[in-house]
N, C-alpha and C positions, 0 to 999 in steps of 0.2 A: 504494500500500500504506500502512497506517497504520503509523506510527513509532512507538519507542519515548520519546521524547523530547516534552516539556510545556513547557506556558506559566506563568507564572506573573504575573497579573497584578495589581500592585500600586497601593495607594489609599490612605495613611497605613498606619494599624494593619490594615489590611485585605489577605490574600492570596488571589486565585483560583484554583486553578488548574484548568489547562485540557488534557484528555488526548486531547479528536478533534482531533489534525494529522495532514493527509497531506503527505507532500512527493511532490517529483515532479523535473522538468525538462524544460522549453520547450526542443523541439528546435529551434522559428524564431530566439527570442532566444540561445540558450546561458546564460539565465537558468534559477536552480534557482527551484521555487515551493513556495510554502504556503497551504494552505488550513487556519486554524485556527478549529474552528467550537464555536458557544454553541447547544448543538440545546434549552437549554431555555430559550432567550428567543429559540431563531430563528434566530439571526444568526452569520454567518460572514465572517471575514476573507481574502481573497484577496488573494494578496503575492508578489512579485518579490522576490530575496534573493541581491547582489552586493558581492562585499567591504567587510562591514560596514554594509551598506545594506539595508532591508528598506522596500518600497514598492508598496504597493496601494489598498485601497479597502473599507474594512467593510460588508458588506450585511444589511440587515433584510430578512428573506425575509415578513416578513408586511404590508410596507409595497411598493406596487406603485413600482416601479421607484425603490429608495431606498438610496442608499449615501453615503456621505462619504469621501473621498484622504485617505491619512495618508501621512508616510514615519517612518520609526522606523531611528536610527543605534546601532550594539553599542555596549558600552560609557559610554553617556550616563546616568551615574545622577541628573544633576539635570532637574527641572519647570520647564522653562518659559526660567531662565537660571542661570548660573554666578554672578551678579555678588552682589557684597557692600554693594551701597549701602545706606549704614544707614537703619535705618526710621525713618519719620517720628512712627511711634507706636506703641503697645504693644498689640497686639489681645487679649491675654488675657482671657477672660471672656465675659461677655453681652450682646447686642445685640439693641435691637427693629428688624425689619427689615421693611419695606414691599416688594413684588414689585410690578409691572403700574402701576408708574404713572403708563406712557403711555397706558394703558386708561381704561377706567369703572369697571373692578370690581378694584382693588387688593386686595390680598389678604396678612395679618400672618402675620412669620415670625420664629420666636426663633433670631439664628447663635449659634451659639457657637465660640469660637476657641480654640486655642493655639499659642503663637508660641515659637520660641526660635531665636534671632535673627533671620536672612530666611525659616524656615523655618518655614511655616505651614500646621496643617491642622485638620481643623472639620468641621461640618455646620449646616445648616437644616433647623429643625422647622416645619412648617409644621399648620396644624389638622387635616389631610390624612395625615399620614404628614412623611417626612424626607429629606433629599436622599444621604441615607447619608455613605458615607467622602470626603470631600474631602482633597486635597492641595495645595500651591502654594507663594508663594513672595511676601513686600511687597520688592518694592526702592523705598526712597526713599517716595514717597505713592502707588506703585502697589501695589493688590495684585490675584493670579493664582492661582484656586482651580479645578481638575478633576477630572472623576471619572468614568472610563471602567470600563464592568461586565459588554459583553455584550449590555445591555438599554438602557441612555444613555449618552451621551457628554452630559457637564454641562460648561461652560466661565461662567465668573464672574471678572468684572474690574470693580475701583473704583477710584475716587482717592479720596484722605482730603483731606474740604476742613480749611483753617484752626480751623474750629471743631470739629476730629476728628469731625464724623459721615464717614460712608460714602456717595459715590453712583456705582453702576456701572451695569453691565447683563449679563444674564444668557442664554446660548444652551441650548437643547438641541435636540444633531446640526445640522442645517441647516433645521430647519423652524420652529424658534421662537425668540421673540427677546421680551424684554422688559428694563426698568432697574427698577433697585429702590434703595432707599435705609436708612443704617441708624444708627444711634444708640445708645454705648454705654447698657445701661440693666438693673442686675443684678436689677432687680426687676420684669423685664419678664415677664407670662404668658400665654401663649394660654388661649383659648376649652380648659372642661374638655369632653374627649373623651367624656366621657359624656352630655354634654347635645345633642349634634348628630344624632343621629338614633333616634327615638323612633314607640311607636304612633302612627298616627292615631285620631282620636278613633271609635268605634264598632267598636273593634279590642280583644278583650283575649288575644290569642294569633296566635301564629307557624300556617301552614299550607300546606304547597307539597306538590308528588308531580313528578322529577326522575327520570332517569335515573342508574343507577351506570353505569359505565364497562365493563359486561358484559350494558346494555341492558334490566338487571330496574325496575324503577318504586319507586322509594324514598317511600314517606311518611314523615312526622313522626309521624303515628298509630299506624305499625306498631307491633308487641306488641315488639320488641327495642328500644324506647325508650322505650318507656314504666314509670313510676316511675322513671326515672333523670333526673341532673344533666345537661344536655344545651347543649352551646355549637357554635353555629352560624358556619359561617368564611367568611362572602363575599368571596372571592380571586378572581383569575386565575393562570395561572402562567407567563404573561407580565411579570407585577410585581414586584421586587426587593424592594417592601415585604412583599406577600405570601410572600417567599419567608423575608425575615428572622423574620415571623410564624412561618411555619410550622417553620421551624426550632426555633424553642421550644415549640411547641405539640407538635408531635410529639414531643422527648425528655420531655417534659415526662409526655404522655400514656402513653408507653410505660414510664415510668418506675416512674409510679403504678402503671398495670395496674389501676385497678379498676373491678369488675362494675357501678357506679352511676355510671360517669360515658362518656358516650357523646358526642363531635368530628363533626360533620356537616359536611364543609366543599363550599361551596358554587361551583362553578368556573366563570365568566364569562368566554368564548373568544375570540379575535378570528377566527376560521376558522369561517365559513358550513357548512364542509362538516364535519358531527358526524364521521367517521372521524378526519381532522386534529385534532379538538377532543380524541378520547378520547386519541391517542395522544400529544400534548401533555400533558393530568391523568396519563397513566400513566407517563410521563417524569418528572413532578412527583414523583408517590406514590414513582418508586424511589429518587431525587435525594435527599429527607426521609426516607425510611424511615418512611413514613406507614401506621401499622394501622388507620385509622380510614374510615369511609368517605368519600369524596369523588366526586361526584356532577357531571354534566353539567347545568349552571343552564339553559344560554341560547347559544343558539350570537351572541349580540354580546357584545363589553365596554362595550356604548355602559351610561352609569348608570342614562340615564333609559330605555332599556330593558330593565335590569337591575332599576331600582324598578317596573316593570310586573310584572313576574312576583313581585314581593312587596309586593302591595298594601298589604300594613294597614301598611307601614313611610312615614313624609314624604318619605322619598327613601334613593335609595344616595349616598351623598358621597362617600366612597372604598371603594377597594381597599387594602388589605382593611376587613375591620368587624367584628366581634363580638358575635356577639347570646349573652346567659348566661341559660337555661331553666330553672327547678328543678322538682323530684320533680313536681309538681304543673302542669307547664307553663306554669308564670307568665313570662312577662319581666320578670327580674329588673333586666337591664341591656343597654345598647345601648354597646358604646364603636369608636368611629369612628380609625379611623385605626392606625397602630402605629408606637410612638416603639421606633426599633429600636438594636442595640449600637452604633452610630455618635453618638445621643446621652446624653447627662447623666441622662434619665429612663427609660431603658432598665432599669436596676436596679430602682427603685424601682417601677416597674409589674410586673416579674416576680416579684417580690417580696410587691407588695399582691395580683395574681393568683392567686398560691395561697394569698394568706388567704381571700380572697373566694372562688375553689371549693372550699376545704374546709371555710367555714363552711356554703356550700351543701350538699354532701354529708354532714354532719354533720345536717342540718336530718330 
């Protein structure tokens, strides 16, 4: 039976909470259990739960046979460890940080930190999107940054060399692994998000025909969009980025309420089989309180099958992306990625966003 009793999971300034738990009890073990599940990134927790002991194993149901062991003890309110060894150094502030570079294709990331005493949490911007809420802890020249959502489990661990840069390595869940390196540097900045994904050349308009999620065939042409301000959302709703996206897109949309501006959002599945796909988008649309419509792209998340069905674009880079259309159907702008409330530019882009579509819908 479902319980009335929730989760709530925590990530600095970040709270989730989580209202599908069942309990039960193992009549073989005389263990009570729980099953607390994330139905819109998929994944669910299955846990044994014995005097102050809670121990199982997280599963991503979209990933074939994929889980990771946790144990989790009541009462533990500290990450990682209790101890107070003073830091070695002051992370406040900005960092240029390198990802991948035991690879070939390294890849720049802006951290940003704040520290008050052992107690450390942050994020990574990366050109991509952001690593969201981080938490953790520097004892000494160690430091210990996590961030568990539902959808990743992120683990990040450095040592401060001598000459205060940063070199660690970085996990996400059990299937990847790389080190990165980092260097305070306040005047550090990525690549702007506007310039990363653009027409090809012999291209001067957007044009697809999708499914809505009740199986009608969506054009861009159709007469309900046409002369209107029109921004295009290539998401999954499997992505944490995309969901912070949509999070302000939708109030944002619903807010306004107006007749000259129309949200296409574009949804990229990782479920072959379109039933599993629609019912995932329609999870999403209740989750958001989404009016707007939202559309079956593609039954992959792969990019570069996602940039096949939008030819005149150079490519998909990420999830999500942002295409902004005006009255006239021009492409006004492409911006790649979404710096979400976990970092420092999160204001400032929601911010310059509604100047920019209301000077569109003004136009």
């Amino acid at each position: 039976m479902m319980s009335k009793i929730y989760v709530e999971v925590i990530n600095g300034e970040e709270r989730i909470r989580v209202n599908e738990i069942s309990v039960g009890h193992n009549k073989m073990t005389g263990d009570d259990t729980l099953v607390i599940a994330f139905p819109h990134y998929e994944s669910r927790i299955e846990a044994f739960y014995e005097e102050g002991i809670m121990e199982g194993k997280w599963i991503v149901e979209t990933k074939k046979d994929y889980s990771i062991h946790f144990v989790a003890r009541h009462s533990v309110t500290h990450r990682f460890s209790a101890l107070k060894k003073e830091p070695a150094i002051d992370l406040n502030g900005s960092w240029a940080v390198q990802f991948g570079m035991d690879t070939d294709s390294p890849y720049p990331a802006l951290g940003e930190f704040k520290q008050e005493g052992n107690y450390v949490t942050g994020t990574f911007q990366t050109e991509t999107g952001d690593f969201r809420y981080l938490q953790g802890t520097i004892q000494a020249d160690k430091l210990y940054l996590s961030c568990f959502d539902g959808s990743h489990a992120f683990l990040f661990e450095a040592k401060v060399k001598e000459d205060g840069s940063l070199i660690g390595a970085f996990w996400s869940g059990n299937h990847y692994k790389t080190t990165w390196v980092g260097k305070r540097d306040p005047n550090f900045k990525l690549v702007d998000a506007d310039s990363l994904t653009y027409l090809k050349e012999g291209y001067d308009k957007i044009a697809f025909s999708f499914p809505d999620i009740e199986g009608n065939m969506v054009s861009l042409d159709d007469d309900k969009y046409k002369g209107k301000v029109k921004i295009l959302q290539i998401i999954g709703t499997w992505c944490p980025n995309c969901a912070d996206e949509t999070a302000f897109l939708s109030d944002y949309y619903n807010n306004l309420n107006s007749k000259d501006l129309a949200v296409i959002g574009l949804a990229y599945e990782k479920h072959k089989e379109p039933a599993k796909s629609v019912k995932a988008i329609q999870r999403f649309i209740d989750r958001f309180d989404v009016k707007y419509d939202v559309l079956f792209a593609n039954g992959s998340s792969s990019k570069k099958e996602a940039a096949e069905t939008l030819p005149m674009l150079n490519a998909v880079l990420s999830y999500p992306t942002m295409i902004f259309i005006d009255k006239n159907d021009k492409v006004r702008r492409i911006h790649t990625g979404f710096a979400g409330p976990a970092t420092s530019k999160y204001k400032h882009f929601t911010e310059e966003f509604k100047e920019f579509v209301g000077a569109l819908l003004a136009e």
